[in-house]
N, C-alpha and C positions, 0 to 999 in steps of 0.2 A: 981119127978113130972111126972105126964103121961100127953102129949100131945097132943091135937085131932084139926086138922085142915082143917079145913068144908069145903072152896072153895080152895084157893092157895096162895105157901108162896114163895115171890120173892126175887131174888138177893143173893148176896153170902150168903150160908147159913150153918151155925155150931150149930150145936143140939147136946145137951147133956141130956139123961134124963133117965127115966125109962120104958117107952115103949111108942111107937107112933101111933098114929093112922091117914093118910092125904090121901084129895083129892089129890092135885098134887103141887107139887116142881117145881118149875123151878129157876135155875142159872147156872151161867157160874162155879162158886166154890159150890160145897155140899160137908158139911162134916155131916156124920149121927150118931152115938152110943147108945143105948140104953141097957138099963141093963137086959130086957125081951125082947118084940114082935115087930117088927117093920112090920107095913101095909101101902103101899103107892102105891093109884090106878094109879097114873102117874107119871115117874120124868123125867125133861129135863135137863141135865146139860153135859158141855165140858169135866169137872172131877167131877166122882163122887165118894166117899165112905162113904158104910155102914157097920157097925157092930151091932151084935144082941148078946144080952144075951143068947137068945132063936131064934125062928122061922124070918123070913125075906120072907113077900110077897109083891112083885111088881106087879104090872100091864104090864101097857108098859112102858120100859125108855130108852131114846133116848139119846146119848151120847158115854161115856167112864165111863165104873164102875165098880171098885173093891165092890165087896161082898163079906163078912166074917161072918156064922152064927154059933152057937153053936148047934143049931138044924137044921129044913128042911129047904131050902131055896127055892123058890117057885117064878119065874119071869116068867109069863104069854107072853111076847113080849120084843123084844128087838132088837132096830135098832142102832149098831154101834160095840164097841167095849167090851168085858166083863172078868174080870177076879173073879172066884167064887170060897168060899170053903166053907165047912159045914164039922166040927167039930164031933159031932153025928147023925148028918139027914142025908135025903135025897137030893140029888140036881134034882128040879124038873125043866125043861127050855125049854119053846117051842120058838123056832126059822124058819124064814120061808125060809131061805136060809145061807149054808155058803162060803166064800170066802178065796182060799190063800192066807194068807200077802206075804212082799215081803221078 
């Protein structure tokens, strides 16, 4: 199934499908997978993971988030924590500062 999420989808959240399309995510648990594209203009969450078939664009997302794509992977903003890989893309990732852990 391809899933399209117009305004926002709250609370812990576990998607499984075929490609995605959303305004904005917000919980404490996201778990994402899709079997092609994943596009989401916002996500909020404590933990997050996504995996893509294919391509993964984020917008901004606030948190802690493993990304995994097969293609490019593409996160516009990102305020926290980020662990990323991409398969045969690109890793595209604007960040506006970074900090040494400890």
């Amino acid at each position: 199934a391809k899933l399209k999420v117009t305004k926002v989808l709250e609370g812990n959240v576990s998607i499984r499908c075929k490609s995605m399309v959303g305004k904005m995510i917000n919980g404490d648990s996201i778990s994402i997978a899709t079997s092609e594209s994943l596009q989401v203009e916002a996500m909020y969450g404590s933990d997050a993971v996504v995996r893509a078939g294919s391509n993964v664009d984020l917008g901004l997302f606030r948190g802690q988030l493993q990304c995994e794509a097969e293609g490019d992977a593409n996160i516009r903003g990102i305020d926290g924590q980020i662990a990323i890989q991409s398969h045969s893309g690109n890793i595209h990732l604007h960040v506006n500062s970074l900090t040494k852990g400890n």
